[in-house]
N, C-alpha and C positions, 0 to 999 in steps of 0.2 A: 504494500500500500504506500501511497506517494501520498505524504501532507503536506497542507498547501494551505495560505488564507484563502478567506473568500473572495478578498478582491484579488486577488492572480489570475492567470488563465491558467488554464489543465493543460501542462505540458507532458507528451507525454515518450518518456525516457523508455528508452528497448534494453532490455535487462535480459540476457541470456544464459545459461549454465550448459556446456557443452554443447549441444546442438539444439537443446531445448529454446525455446523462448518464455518467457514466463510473462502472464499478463498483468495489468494492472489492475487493482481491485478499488472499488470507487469505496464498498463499505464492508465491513467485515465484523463476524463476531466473535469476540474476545472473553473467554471466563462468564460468558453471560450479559457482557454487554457490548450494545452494538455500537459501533463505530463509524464515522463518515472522514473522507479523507479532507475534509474541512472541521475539524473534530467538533461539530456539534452533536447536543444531545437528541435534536429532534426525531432523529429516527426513531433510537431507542425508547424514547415518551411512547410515541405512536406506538408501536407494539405490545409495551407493557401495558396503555393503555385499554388497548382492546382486551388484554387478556383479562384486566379488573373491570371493565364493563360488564363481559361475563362471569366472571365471579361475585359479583353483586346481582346479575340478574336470578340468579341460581338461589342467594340467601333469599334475596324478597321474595319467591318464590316458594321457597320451604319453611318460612315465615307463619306461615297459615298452617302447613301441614306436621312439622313437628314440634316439640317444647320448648321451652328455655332453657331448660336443662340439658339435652339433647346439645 
């Protein structure tokens, strides 16, 4: 992955290992979190987010059907 600000342009460097060439990755994930090569968090919000959207739909959901105690 090549970092960059965001006001740069996306230049883009050929990186090769013996006859391979290896590309460049715009975002990638790391340990669980995602990454943009302008290293903002926005990607990673957006995903996380969707994932607790649905995990709240699921509680209010079973809100009615099991206890508190549960």
């Amino acid at each position: 992955m090549h970092f960059m600000t965001k006001s740069k342009l996306a230049v883009d460097i050929p990186i090769s290992h013996k006859v391979n060439t290896i590309n460049n990755a715009w975002s990638t994930n790391f340990l669980g979190l995602t990454q943009d090569s302008t290293l903002p968090y926005k990607t990673h919000i957006d995903q996380q987010s969707c994932k607790l959207h649905s995990a709240c739909y699921v509680i209010r959901s079973l809100k009615y059907v099991i206890s508190t105690k549960n």
